[in-house]
C-alpha positions, 0 to 999 in steps of 0.5 A: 344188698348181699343176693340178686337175680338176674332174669335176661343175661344179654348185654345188660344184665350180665354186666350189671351182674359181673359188676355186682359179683365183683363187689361181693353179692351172690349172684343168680342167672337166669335166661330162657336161653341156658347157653346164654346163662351158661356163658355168663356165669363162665365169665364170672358173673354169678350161679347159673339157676335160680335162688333156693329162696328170695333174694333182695334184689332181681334185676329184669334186663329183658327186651322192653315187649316182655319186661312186663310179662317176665316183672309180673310172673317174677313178683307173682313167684315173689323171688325177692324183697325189690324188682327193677328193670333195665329197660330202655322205655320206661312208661309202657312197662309200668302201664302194663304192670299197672292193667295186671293189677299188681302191688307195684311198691316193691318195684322201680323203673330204670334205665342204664344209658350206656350199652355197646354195638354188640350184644349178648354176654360175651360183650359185657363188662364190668365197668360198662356202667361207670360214670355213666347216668342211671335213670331211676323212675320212683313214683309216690308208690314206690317203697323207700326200701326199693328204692335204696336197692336200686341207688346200691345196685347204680353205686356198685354198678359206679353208674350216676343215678338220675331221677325222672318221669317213666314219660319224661324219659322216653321222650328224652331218650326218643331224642338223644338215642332212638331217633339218632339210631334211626338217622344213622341207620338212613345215612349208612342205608345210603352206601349199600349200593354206593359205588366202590370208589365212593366208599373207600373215601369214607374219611372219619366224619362218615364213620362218626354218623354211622358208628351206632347204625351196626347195632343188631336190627332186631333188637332196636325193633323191640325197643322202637316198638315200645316208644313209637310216638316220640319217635316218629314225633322227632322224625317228623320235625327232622322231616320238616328240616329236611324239606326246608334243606332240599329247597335251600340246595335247590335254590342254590342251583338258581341263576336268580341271585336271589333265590340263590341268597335264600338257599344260603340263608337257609342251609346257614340257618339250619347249620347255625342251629345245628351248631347250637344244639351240638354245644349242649352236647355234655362234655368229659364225664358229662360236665359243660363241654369245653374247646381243646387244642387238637394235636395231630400225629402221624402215626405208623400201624404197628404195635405200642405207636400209641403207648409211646404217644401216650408215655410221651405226653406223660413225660411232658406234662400234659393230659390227653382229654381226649383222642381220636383215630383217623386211619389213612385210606390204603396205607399202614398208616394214620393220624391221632388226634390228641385233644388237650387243653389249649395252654399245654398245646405248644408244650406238647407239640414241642415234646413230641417232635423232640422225641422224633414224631411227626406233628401236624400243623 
């Protein structure tokens, strides 16, 4: 691939475009707001305008309720050899493109699952694709040479391609991203008019379910627009669960001791599943996930705490597999949670405190 156009410079398209011009393609931007277009190619991922002629590959990264109408005026202009789009819905789309009656071998469906609670250009990057699964959506029809463009783009993008069913993946992402978003917006939807002292003991459980309910609310319209069904298909069950969980918590209020064995029973059965399927949540770099040690360190809130932390366990020995911040309610102050493997837990433990940190047991 050595050109591309990119037609919708948000989030997506401009960091699909950044890592591309990275990688030495020539890339076109093209926005139906200029100022968008213009701060992308500021940030240097491509020529703001359309090509002169066709290029190889045009990248279609707008909301799934116009991908269909921007993909059909694009291969009716004929601007390029291959058409994808970044669409979070896949199905609908290609049925719409389908009902236009065009040649659709030259075009595939994909779907980057990775994406920020920001939008627009000034939030992309380059490496915002990295080791994260690409969803391509092939179909018998779909040109081998299509194709390949589409596995090139995903390997600039350092992306993991993924090949699926344009159906299958709206029921999986209703699952693993539309309806999470949904619930995390209902639970943060529970302290807008929460009381104040309630609030600030938010601790890092609440700020965990929540984190994703900041995204922009017109955005996530167009995308549960496109894939309504499966959603409210999960809600629906989830709503069954919920039923079950508030007889369950009723049931414990009894002073039938057998009513109140009941309610036990079901809100164990409904954690005990939870625990379940949390397990098959994929782990680092979406291998199996595995159990580490957490090794907490109070920390202070002042610039290069965690640089030492992190050049501390390096003198050590030990890798950070993971870590996590939990800010102390109205101090300058907060613990980090080092996860390690839990072999090296004691010889970092051991480092730390030689070196003045305070862990906790």
């Amino acid at each position: 691939m050595r050109t591309a156009l990119v037609i919708g410079t948000g989030l997506i398209g401009t960091s699909a475009a950044l890592a591309l011009s990275q990688r030495g393609v020539t890339v076109h931007l093209v926005d139906h707001d200029p100022e968008q277009a213009r701060t992308a190619a500021a940030l240097g991922a491509g020529t703001e305008g359309p090509p002169e002629g066709p290029v190889d590959l045009a990248i279609v990264a707008a909301p799934p309720a116009h991908v269909a109408r921007v993909l059909a005026d694009a291969m009716e202009r004929g601007v390029a050899r291959g058409y994808i789009d970044v669409a979070s819905v896949k199905g609908g789309p290609r049925r719409e493109l389908e009902q236009c009656g065009l040649d659709l071998s030259a075009y595939i469906g994909t779907h980057p699952m990775s994406g920020r609670e920001k939008s627009g250009p000034l939030a992309a990057g380059a490496d915002l694709f990295e080791g994260r699964p690409w969803v391509l959506t092939p179909t018998r029809d779909t040109d081998t040479e299509v194709l390949n463009l589409a596995l090139e783009l995903v390997s600039h993008c350092r992306a993991v391609p993924v090949v699926m069913d344009a159906d299958a993946h709206d029921r999986a992402v209703a699952l693993v991203s539309h309806m999470p978003h949904l619930v995390a917006g209902m639970v943060a939807a529970r302290l807008e008019n929460a009381e104040e002292a309630a609030v600030r003991l938010c601790g890092q459980g609440i700020r965990d379910v929540t984190r994703i309910a900041a995204s922009d609310p017109r955005m996530w319209i167009d995308i549960l627009s496109a894939n309504p069904g499966p959603v409210a298909d999960l809600l629906t069950d989830i709503g069954s669960d919920l039923e079950e969980t508030v007889r369950a918590l009723r049931a414990l209020q009894s002073s039938d001791e057998d009513k109140r064995r009941e309610g036990s029973t079901g809100i164990e059965d409904v954690l005990r599943r939870g625990n379940a399927g949390q397990i098959r949540v994929p782990g680092k770099h979406g291998s199996a996930p595995r159990a580490y040690e957490i090794v907490a360190v109070l920390i202070d809130d002042q610039p290069g705490q965690l640089a030492r932390i992190f050049a501390d366990a390096g003198r050590a020995g030990v890798n950070i597999e993971d870590v996590r911040i939990e800010h102390a309610t109205g101090q300058q102050a907060g613990l980090v949670q080092l996860m390690v493997e839990p072999q090296a837990a004691p010889v970092l433990t051991a480092a730390l405190r030689e070196r003045g940190w305070s862990v906790r047991q």
